[in-house]
C-alpha positions as a printed Julia matrix, in Angstrom:
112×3 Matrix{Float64}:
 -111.6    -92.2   113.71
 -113.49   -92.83  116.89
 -113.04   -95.21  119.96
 -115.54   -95.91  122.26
 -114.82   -98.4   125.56
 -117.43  -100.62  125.76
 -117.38  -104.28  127.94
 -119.23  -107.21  126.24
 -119.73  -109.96  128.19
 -117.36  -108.8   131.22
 -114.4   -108.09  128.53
 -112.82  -104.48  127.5
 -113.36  -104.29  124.17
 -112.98  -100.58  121.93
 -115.6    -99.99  119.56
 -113.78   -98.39  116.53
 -115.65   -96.5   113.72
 -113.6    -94.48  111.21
 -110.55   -95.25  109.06
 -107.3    -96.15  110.81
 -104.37   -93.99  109.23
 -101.36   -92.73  109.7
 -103.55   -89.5   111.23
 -105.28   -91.43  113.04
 -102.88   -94.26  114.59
 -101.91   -92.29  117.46
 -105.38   -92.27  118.7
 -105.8    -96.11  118.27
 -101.77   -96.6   120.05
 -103.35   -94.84  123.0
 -106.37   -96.06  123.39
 -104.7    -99.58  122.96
 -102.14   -98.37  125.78
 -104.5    -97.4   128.15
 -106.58  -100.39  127.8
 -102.84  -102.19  128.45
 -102.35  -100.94  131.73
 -104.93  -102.95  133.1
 -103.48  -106.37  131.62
 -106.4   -107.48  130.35
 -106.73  -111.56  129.88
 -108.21  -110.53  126.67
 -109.08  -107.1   124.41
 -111.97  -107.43  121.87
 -112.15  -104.88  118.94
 -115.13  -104.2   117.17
 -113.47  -103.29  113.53
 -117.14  -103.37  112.18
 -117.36   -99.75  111.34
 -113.56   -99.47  110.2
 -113.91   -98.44  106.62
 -109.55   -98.27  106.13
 -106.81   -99.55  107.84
 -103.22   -99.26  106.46
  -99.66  -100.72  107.74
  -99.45   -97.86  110.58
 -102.92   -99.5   112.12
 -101.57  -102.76  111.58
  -98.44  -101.82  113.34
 -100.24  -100.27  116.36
 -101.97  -103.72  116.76
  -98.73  -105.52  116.47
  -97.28  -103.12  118.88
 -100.42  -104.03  121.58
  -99.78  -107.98  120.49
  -96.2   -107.86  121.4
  -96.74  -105.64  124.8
  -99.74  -107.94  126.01
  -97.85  -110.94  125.75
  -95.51  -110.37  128.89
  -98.99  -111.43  131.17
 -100.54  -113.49  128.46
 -103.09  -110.91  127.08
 -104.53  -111.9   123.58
 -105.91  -109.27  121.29
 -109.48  -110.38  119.07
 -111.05  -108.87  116.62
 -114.5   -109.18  114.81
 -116.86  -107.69  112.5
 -114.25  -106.82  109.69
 -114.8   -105.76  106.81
 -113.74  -107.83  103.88
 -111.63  -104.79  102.23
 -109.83  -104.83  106.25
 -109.41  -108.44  106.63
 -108.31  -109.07  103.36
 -105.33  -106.54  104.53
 -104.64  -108.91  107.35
 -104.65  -112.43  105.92
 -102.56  -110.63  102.92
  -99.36  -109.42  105.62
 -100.18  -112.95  107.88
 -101.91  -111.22  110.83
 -104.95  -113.3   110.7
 -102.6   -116.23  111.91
 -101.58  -114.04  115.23
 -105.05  -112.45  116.03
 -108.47  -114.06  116.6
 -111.1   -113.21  113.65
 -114.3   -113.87  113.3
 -117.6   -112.44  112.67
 -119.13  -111.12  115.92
 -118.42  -111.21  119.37
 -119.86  -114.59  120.68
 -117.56  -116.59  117.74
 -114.51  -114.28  119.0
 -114.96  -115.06  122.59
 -115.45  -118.83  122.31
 -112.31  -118.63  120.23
 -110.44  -117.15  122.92
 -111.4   -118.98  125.27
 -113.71  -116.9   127.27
């Protein structure tokens, strides 16, 4: 798995390409932690090249969801694939995070 900081439209968002495991979790948690240090309004990730995610990756955005609430930080997400977002509506997650297809969609969602 890779991460790459990018800013779209004035907002941190981490451009993730790879499969989100167990193995690679740890990478996402800190990526995710040091994009949480700024307290970010909101965090955009660009899932479109995530081939995999399984319950550690879902935990690690969970984790980030839970943390970013204390200064109102909301966490969205676009560009997933239909194998990874089935994952999420499946476990409830698409209720908690905002989904869509790109980044425009996922920024008028939030608000921005």
């Amino acid at each position: 798995m890779q991460v790459e900081k990018i800013d779209i439209q004035g907002v941190p968002t981490l451009k993730i390409r790879g499969e989100i495991d167990l193995h690679a979790s740890p990478e996402l948690r800190q990526s995710l932690r040091e994009s949480l240090a700024q307290k970010p309004r909101h965090l955009l990730l660009d899932m479109s090249e995530v081939e995999y995610m399984d319950s550690s990756g879902l935990g690690v955005l969970i984790e980030y969801m839970k943390e970013s609430q204390s200064f109102g930080g909301k966490l969205g997400l676009f560009g997933l694939r239909e194998k990874v977002q089935s994952i999420l509506r499946l476990v409830g997650l698409d209720r908690f995070f905002v989904i869509e297809d790109n980044a425009e969609k996922t920024l008028a969602r939030l608000g921005n």
